[in-house]
C-alpha positions as CSV (number, residue, x, y, z in Angstrom):
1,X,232.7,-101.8,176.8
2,X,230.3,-99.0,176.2
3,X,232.5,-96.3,176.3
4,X,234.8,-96.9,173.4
5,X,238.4,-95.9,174.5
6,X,241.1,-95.4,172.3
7,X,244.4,-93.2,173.1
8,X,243.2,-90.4,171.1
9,X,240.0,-89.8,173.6
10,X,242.3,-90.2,176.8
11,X,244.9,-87.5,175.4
12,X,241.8,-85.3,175.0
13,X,240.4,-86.4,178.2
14,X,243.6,-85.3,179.8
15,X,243.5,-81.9,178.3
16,X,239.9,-81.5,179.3
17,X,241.1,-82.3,183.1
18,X,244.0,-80.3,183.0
19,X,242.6,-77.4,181.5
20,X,240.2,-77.3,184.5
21,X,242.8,-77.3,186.7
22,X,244.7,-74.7,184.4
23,X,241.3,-72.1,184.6
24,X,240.8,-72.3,188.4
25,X,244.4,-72.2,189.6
26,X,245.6,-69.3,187.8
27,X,246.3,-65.6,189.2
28,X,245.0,-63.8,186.3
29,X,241.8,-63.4,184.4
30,X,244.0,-64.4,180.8
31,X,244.7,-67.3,182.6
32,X,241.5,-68.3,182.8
33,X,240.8,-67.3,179.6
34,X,243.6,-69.9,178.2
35,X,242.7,-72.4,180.3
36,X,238.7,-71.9,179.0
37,X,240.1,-72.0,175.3
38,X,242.2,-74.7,176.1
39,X,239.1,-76.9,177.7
40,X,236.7,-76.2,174.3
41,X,239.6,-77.4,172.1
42,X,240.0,-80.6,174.1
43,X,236.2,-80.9,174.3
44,X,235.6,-80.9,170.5
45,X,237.6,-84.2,169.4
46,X,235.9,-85.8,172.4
47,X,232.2,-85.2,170.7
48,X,232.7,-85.4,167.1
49,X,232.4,-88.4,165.2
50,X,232.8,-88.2,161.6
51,X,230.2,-91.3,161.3
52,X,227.5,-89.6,162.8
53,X,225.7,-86.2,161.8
54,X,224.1,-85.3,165.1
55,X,227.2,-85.2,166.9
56,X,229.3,-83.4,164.5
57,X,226.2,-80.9,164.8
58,X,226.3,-80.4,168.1
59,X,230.5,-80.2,168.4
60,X,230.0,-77.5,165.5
61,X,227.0,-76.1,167.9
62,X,229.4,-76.2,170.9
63,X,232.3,-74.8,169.5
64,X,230.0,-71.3,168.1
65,X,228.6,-70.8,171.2
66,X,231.3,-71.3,173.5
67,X,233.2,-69.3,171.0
68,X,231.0,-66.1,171.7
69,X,231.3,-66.3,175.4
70,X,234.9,-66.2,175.6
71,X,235.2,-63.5,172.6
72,X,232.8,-61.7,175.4
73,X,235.1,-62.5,178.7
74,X,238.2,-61.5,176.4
75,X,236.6,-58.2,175.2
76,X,234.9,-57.7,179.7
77,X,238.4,-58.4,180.9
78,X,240.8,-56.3,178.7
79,X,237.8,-53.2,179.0
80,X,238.3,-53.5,182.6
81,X,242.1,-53.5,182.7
82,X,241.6,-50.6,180.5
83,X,239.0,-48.3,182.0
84,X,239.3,-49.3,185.9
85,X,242.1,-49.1,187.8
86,X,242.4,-51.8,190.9
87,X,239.6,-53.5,189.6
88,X,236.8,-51.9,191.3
89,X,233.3,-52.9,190.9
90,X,232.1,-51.6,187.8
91,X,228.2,-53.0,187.3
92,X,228.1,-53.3,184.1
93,X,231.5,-54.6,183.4
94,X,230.7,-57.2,186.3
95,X,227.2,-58.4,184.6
96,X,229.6,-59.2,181.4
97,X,231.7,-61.6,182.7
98,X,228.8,-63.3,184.8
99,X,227.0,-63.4,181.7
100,X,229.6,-65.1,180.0
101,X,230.6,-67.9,182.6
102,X,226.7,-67.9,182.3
103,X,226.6,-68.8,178.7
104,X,229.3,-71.3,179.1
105,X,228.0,-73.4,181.7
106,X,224.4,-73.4,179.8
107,X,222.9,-71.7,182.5
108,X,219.8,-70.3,181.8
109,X,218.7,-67.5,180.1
110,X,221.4,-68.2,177.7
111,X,220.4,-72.0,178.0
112,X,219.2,-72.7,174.2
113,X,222.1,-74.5,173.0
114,X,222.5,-76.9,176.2
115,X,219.3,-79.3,175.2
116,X,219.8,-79.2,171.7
117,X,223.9,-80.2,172.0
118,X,223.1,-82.9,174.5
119,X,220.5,-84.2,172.0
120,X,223.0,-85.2,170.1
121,X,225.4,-86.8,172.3
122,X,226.5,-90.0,173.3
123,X,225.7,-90.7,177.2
124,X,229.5,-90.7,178.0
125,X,229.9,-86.9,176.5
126,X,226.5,-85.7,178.3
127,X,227.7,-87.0,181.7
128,X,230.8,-84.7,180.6
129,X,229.0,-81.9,179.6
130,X,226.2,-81.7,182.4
131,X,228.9,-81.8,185.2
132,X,233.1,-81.7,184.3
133,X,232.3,-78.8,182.2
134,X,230.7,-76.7,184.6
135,X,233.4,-76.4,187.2
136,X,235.7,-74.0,185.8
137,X,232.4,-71.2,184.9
138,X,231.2,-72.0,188.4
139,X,234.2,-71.3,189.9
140,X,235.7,-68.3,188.1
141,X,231.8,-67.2,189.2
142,X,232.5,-67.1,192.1
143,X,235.5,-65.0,192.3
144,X,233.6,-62.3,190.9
145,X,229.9,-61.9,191.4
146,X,227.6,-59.7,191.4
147,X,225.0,-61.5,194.2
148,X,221.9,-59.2,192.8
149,X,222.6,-60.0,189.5
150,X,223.0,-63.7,190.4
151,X,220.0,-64.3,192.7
152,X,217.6,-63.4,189.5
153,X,219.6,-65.7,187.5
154,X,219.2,-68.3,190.1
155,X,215.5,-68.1,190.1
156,X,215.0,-68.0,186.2
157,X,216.9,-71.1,186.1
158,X,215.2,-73.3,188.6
159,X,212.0,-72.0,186.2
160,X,213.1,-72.5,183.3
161,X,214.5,-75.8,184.2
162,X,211.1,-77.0,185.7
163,X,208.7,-76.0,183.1
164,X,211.7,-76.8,180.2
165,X,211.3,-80.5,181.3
166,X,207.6,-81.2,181.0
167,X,206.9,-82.2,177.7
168,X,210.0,-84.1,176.7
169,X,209.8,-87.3,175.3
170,X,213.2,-87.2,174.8
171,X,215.9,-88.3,178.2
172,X,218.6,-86.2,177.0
173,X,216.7,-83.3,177.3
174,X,215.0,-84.2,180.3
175,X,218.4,-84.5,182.0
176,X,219.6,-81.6,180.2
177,X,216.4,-79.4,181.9
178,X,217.2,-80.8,184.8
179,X,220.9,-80.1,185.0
180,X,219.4,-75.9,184.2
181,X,217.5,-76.5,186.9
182,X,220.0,-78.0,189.6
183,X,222.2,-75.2,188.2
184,X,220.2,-72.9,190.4
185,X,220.2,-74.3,193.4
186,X,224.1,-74.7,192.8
187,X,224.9,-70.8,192.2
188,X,222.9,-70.5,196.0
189,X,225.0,-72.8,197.1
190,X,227.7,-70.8,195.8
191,X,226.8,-68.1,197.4
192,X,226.8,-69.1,200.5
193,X,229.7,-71.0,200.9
194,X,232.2,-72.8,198.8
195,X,232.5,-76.0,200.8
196,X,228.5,-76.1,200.3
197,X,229.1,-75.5,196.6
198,X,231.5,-79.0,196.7
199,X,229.0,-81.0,198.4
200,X,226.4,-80.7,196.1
201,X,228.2,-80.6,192.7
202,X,230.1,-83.4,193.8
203,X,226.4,-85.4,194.9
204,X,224.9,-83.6,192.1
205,X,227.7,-85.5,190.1
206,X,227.1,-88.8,191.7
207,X,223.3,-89.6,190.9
208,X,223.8,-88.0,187.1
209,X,226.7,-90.5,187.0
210,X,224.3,-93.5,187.7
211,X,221.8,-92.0,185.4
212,X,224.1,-91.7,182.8
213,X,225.9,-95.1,183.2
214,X,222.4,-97.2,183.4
215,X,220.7,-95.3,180.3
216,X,224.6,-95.9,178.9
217,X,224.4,-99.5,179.4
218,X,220.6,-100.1,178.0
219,X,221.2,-98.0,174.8
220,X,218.2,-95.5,175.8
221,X,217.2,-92.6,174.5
222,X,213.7,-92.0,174.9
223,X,211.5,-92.4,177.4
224,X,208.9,-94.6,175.6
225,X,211.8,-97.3,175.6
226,X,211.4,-97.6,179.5
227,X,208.1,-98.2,178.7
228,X,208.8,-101.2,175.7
229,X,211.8,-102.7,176.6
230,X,210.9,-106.0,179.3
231,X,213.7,-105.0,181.6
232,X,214.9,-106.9,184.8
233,X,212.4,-105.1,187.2
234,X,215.1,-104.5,189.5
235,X,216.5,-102.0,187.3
236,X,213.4,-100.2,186.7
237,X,213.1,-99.8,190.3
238,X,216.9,-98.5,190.7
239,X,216.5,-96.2,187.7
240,X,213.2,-94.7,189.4
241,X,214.9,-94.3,192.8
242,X,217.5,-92.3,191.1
243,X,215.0,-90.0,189.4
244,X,213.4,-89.5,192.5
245,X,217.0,-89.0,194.1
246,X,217.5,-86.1,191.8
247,X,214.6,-84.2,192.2
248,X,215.3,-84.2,195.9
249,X,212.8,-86.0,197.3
250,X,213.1,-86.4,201.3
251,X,214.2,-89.5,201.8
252,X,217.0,-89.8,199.5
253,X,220.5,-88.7,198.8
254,X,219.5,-86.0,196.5
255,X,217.3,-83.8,199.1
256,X,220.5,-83.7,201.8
257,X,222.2,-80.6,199.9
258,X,219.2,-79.1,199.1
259,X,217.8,-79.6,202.5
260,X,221.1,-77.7,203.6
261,X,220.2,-74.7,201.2
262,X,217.1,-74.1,202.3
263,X,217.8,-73.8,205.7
264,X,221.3,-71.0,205.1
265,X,218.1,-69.5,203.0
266,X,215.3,-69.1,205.6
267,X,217.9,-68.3,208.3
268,X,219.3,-65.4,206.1
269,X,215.3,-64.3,205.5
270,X,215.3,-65.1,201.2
271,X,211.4,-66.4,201.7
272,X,210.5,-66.0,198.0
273,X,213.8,-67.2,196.1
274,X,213.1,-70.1,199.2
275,X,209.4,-70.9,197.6
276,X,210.2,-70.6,194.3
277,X,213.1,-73.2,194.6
278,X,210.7,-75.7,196.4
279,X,207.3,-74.8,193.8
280,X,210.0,-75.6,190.8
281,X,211.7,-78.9,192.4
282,X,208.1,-80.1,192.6
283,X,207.5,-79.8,189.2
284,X,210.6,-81.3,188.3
285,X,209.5,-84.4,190.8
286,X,206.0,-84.2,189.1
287,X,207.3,-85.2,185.7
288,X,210.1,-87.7,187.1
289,X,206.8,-89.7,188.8
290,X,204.4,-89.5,185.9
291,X,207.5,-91.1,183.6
292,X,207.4,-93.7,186.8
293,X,204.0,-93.9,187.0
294,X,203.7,-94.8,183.0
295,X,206.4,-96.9,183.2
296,X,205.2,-99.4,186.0
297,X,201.8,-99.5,184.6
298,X,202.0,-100.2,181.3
299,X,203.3,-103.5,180.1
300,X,203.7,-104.1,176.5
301,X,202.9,-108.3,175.8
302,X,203.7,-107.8,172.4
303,X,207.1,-107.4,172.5
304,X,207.8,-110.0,175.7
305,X,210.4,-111.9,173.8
306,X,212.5,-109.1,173.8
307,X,214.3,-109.4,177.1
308,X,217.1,-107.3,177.9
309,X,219.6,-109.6,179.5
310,X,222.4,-107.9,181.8
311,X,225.2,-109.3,183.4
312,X,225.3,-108.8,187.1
313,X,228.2,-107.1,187.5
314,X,226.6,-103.9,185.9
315,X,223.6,-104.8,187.9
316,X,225.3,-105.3,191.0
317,X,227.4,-102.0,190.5
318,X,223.9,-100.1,189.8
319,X,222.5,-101.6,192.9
320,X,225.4,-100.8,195.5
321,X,225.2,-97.0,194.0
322,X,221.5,-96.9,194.3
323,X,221.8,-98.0,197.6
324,X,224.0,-95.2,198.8
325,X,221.5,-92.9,197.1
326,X,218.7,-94.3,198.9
327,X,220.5,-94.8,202.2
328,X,222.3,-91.9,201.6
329,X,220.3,-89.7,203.9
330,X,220.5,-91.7,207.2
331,X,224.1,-92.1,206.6
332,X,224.9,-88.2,206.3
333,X,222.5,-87.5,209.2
334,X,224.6,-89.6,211.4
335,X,227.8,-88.3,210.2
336,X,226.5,-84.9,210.6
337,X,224.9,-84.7,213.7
């Protein structure tokens, strides 16, 4: 296996789940708040391995940061049980909390720890990281929002998350960008409904999955090792379908939620947050196909007797996957329509 498991890691895992399910079930905001605490404790023993330096970095990384935001949803909620009665709107009070949920999902402007923690991660834990732990911030988001506030924050991300991305040599970081960026185009899915919100975290979830799981399986971490390594070509191909998946190219899985956004966006007259969105999910397609582009062209003779060999049933569950994200489209526009 590539994922070591051991029963330490599934107690953890547990926690992780059912602190979730703890955060976004409960009737208060100290609820939440223990469910949040509860979810960074479980996370911690998941990351850190004593062997290895990077990772006890990042957990000590992860635990500081995420440590400040819920010191500043503590100190948001008890001021507003304190100074408001009923819970009125206060703006201020409101851009706390959002900013905190902000800073613990890694959304951007308080992004700077996200790359540099899922640097030093194993492909398992960034899989975690880019999409588990994002639910309960998302979610407690949405319960209290302030949609001004929000809609800047949206745009910065898709930004930051575009231009972040294209000078990486690195495919953590590259899927780490990415992930700011798709963080965007979740909040406005947010906003405009919840099922929405579902539908594209959940196939948001899906392709970073197969990303995760391939890189995972090969042992890469750069992107000059797609270049060097004689993979089954097959592979490539999948790998590069899936790229193109998540930058939401037309014809594939990837575009169907976005498609969707765009659409509740033009109807409700948001032209610029609309061409922004689409300027900045060019740019992220722009560096996806010049990694594509490098990697089909070049073929390094040198190192031709060192062939990755991989069983089929990894291949064959990479292919079935990739084919739902390439056939993905037609099937939803049938069952849509």
């Amino acid at each position: 296996m590539y994922f070591t498991i051991n029963s330490n890691k599934m107690f953890f895992m547990f926690i992780l789940i059912f602190s979730t399910l703890i955060s976004i079930s409960s009737n208060s905001w100290m609820g939440c708040w223990i469910g949040l605490e509860i979810n960074l404790l479980s996370f911690i023993p998941l990351i850190s391995n004593p062997k290895n330096l990077l990772t006890s970095e990042a957990s000590l990384k992860y635990f500081l940061t995420q440590a400040i935001a819920s010191i500043n949803f503590l100190f948001s909620i008890l001021m507003k049980l304190i100074l408001l009665k009923n819970f009125e709107m206060n703006l201020l009070l409101t851009m706390m909390i959002n900013s905190s949920m902000l800073m613990k999902m890694g959304s951007a402007p308080f992004h700077f720890w996200f790359p540099n923690i899922v640097e030093g991660l194993n492909w398992m834990n960034c899989f975690i990281l880019m999409t588990w732990q994002k639910i309960t911030p998302m979610i407690l988001l949405s319960y209290y929002m302030n949609k001004n506030f929000l809609m800047l924050i949206m745009m910065i991300n898709t930004v930051i998350g575009a231009i972040g991305g294209i000078n990486q040599i690195s495919l953590r970081k590259l899927m780490s960008f990415s992930s700011i960026n798709n963080l965007g185009w979740m909040m406005s899915s947010m906003m405009i409904s919840e099922n929405l919100w579902m539908l594209y975290f959940s196939l948001y979830s899906f392709l970073i999955s197969i990303m995760c799981f391939c890189f995972s399986m090969l042992n890469i971490f750069l992107i000059n090792q797609l270049f060097i390594l004689n993979m089954n070509f097959m592979l490539k191909f999948l790998i590069f379908i899936n790229f193109l998946s998540l930058g939401g190219l037309p014809p594939f899985l990837g575009f169907f939620p976005k498609w969707i956004i765009i659409n509740f966006m033009l109807i409700n007259k948001f032209f610029i947050i609309t061409f922004i969105f689409v300027m900045m999910s060019l740019i992220t397609l722009f560096f996806y196909i010049r990694i594509i582009y490098s990697c089909i062209l070049f073929n390094y003779m040198k190192l031709k007797w060192f062939k990755m060999f991989l069983k089929n049933n990894y291949l064959s569950f990479v292919l079935f996957n990739s084919l739902i994200s390439m056939l993905g489209m037609i099937l939803s526009t049938l069952f849509f329509m």
